[in-house]
N, C-alpha and C positions, 0 to 999 in steps of 0.2 A: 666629198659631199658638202651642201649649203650649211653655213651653222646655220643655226635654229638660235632666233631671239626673242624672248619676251621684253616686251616693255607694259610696263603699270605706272599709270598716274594718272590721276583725274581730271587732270585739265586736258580735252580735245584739241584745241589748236596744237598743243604741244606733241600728244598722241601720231596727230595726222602732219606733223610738220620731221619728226624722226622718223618717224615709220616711212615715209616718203623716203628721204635721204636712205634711209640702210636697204631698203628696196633696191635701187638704183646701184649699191654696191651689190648687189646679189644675194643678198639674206634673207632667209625665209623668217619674217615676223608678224608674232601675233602679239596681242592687246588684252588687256586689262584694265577696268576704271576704277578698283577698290581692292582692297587688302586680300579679303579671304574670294575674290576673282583670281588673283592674281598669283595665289598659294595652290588654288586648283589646277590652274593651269601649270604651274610650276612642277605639279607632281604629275601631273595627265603627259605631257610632252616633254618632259626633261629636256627641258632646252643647252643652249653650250652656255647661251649667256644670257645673263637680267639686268638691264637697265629700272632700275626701282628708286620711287618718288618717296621722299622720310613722309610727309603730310598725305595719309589717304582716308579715303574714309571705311570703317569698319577697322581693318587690324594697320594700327602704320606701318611704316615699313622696317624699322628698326626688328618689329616683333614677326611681320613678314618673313623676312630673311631669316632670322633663329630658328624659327618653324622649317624652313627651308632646308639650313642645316642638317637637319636632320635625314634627310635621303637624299640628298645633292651637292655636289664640288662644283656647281656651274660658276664662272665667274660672273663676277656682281660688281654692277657699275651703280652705286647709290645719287639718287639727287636732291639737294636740300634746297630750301629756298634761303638759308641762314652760311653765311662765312663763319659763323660759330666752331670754334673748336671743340665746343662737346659734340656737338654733331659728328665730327669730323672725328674725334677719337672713339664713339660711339658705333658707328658705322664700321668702322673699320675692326673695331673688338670683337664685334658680332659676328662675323666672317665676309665681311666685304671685301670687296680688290682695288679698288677707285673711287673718285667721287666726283662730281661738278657740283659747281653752287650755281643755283638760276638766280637770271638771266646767260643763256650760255650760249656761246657757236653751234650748232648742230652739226657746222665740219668738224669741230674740237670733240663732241663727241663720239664720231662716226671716226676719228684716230686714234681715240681713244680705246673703242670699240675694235679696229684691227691689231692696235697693242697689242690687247689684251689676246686675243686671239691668235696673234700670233707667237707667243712665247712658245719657248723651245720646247717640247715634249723628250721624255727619255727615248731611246733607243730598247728596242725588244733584247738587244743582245747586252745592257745593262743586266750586271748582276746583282743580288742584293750586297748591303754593307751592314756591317755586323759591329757594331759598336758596343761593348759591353752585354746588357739587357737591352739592345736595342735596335732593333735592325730594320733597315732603310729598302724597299723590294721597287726601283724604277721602272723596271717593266710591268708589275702589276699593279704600281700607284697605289701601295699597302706600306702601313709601318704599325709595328707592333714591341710593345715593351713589356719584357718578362712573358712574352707569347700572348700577351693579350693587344687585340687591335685598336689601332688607336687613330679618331675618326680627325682628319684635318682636311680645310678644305683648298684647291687647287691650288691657290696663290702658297698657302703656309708648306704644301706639298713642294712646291717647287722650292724653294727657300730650303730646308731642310734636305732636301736631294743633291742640293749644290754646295750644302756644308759636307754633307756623308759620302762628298765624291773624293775628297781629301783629308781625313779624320786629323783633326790636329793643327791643319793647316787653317792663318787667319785669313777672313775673307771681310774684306773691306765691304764699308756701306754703299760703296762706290759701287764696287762690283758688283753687290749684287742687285741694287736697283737699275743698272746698264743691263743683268741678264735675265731676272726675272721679269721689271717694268718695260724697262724699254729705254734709249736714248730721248723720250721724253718726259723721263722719269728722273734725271739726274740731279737733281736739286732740292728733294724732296726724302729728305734722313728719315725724317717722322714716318715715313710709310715701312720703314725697314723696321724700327725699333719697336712699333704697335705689334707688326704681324709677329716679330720674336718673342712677344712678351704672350702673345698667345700658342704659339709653339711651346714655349715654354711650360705653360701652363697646362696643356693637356700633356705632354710628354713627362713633367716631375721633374722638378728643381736640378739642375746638376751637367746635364747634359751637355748644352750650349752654355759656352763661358764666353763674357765678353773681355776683350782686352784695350782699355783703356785709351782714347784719342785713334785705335785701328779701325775694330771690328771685331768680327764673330767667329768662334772657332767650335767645333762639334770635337769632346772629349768623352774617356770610355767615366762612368758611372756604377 
């Protein structure tokens, strides 16, 4: 099937200048000029994925996307107009997947955009993994601690699937930005270290250990 893409931001040339390009790769996308436009749509059509502008007007997009959260894993491609690193750790805390700073390629988005899209999904014949109080269910993209569910979104799901595929075993930053981002994602630590600190965070202290100069290993708690 076509993914399905929102994009929201209120500048038009920019609207009519992506939406062209992801057209042309075969995406079905629709448009938003403001925040709570943009929150509408996000919940009316549950799109795969959201290219979302931080500067809108009405709700920005920072507070966009939290709202979002809230009944959606869709990946979320954020754009800022600021190289700012609060932007950038901001975005990404809130449950973001990526980000571009404008002025940008619209080819670099539009690869960005099949990145993300294309990361590996589990297999149905994935069984869950059982890590102490904490179990990992790939086929049904569900994780639950002490049997209560626990809501994370696509990107932190993958990440955490790829630790509980090897309980124990450390999994390089390396590794996991080559399989959860992409080989255009290799250079870029900061993406792995933000999304663990919010795995972390909703799963409860203990779980994920890191090991010093490696990487990350998923232990029982």
């Amino acid at each position: 099937m076509t993914a399905r893409i929102l994009l929201v931001d209120d500048e038009t040339p920019i609207l009519d200048l992506v939406r062209g390009y992801l057209e042309r790769e075969g995406y079905g996308v629709s448009t938003a000029m403001d925040g709570p436009a943009g929150l509408e749509l996000a919940r009316s059509e549950l799109p795969d994925l959201i290219v979302l502008d931080v500067m809108l007007p009405g709700l920005d997009g920072f507070e966009v996307l939290r709202q979002i959260r809230a009944f959606s894993d869709a990946y979320v491609l954020m754009l800022t107009a600021r190289a700012d690193e609060v932007d950038r750790i901001v975005g990404l805390s809130v449950g973001a997947d990526d980000y571009l700073v404008k002025p940008f390629s619209p080819r670099e988005l539009v690869a960005r955009v099949k990145a993300l899209l294309r990361r590996p999904r589990s297999s149905e014949r994935d069984l869950p993994t059982k890590v102490g109080t904490l179990v990992v269910d790939p086929a049904r993209r569900t994780v639950t601690v002490r049997a209560v569910p626990v809501l994370l979104t696509a990107t932190e799901f993958d990440i955490l699937a790829m630790l509980a595929r090897d309980p124990g075993v450390v999994l390089s930053r390396a590794q996991l930005l080559h399989t959860v981002w992409g080989p255009a994602f290799a250079d870029d630590d900061h993406l792995v270290d933000v999304h663990i600190a919010n795995v972390r965070r909703k799963l409860g202290e203990g779980f994920i250990e890191t090991v010093r100069g490696v990487g990350y290993k998923l232990v029982d708690h």
